[in-house]
C-alpha positions in Angstrom: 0.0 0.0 0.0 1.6 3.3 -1.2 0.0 6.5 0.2 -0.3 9.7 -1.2 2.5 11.9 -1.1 1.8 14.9 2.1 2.9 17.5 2.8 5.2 17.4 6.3 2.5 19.2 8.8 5.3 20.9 10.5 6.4 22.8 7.8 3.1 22.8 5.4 3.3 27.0 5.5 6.5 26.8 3.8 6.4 27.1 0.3 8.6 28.7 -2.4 7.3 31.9 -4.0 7.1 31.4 -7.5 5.3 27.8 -7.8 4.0 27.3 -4.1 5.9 23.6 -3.8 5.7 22.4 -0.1 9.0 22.5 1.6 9.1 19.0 2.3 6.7 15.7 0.9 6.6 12.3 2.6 6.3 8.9 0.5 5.4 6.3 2.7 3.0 2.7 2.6 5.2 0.7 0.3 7.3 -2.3 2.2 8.5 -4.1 -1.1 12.5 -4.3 -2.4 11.6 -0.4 -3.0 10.5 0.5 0.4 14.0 2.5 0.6 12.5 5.6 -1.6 10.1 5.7 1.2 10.9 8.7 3.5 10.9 12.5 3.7 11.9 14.6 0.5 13.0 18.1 0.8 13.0 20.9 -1.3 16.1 21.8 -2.7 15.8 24.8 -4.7 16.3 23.5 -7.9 14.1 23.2 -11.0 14.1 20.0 -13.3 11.5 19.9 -16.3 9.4 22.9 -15.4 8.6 21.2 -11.8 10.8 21.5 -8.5 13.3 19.1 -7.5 13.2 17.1 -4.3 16.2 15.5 -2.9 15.5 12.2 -0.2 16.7 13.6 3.4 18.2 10.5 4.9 18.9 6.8 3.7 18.9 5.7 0.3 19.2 8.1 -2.4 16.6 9.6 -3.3 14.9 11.8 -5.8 11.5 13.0 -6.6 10.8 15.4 -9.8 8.5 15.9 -12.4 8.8 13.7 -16.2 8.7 15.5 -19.3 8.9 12.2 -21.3 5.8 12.8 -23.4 5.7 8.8 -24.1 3.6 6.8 -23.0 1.8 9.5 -21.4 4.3 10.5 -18.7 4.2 14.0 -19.8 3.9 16.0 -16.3 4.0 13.3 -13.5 6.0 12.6 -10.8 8.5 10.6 -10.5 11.0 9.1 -8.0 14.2 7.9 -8.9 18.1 6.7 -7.4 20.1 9.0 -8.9 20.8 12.4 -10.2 22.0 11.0 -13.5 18.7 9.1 -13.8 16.9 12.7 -14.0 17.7 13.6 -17.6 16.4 10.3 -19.1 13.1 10.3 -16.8 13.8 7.0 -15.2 12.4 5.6 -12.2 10.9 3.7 -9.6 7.4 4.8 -8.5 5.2 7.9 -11.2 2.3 9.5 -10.4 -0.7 7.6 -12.3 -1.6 11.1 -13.3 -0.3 14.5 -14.1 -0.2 16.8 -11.6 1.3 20.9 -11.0 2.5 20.0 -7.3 3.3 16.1 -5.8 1.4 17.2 -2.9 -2.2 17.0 -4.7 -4.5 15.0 -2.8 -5.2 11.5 -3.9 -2.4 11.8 -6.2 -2.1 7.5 -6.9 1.0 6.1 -7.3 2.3 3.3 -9.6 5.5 0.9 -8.9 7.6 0.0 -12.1 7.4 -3.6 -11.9 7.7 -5.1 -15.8 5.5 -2.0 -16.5 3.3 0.1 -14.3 1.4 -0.9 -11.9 -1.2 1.3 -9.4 -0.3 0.5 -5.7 -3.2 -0.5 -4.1 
């Protein structure tokens, strides 16, 4: 069970100016081989396809940003990922199962990559 993506209650008045991102996002539910990109992403300033960058805070490597691989329909979700190098080829390990402007939106579904994608239940 992946949840939706929150925004940290702590800090959910702290956004950036320009595109209102939430200073910090939580992944958490899963508890497969991937359960290491579960944790808190921060934001780090940066901007990667037209969406902010998120970097994992503690544990694995981590990073959460928004595709802009327009196939198969990937255009503008979010997606989280190992590395930094991954970022420019839109590879990764869990994607929104829809578009979305911030990955805060509520009921934002995720999907695993597991031979293809797959909505967590």
């Amino acid at each position: 069970l992946l949840e939706r993506i929150m925004v940290n209650a702590e800090d959910k008045d702290k956004y950036m100016m320009v595109c209102h991102a939430p200073a910090q996002v939580t992944m958490a539910g899963h508890d497969g081989d991937d359960a290491k990109y579960m944790g808190v992403y921060e934001l780090n300033g940066e901007v990667v396809h037209d969406g902010s960058l998120y970097v994992k805070s503690s544990g694995a490597e981590g990073y959460l940003y928004r595709n802009n691989n327009p196939r198969p329909d990937r255009l503008g979700k979010w997606t989280v990922t190992s590395s930094r190098n991954r970022l420019d080829k839109n590879i990764g390990y869990f994607l929104s199962a829809e578009a979305a402007e911030l990955p805060s939106k509520p009921g934002l579904v995720w999907q695993l990559f597991e031979g293809g994608w797959h909505d967590e239940p």
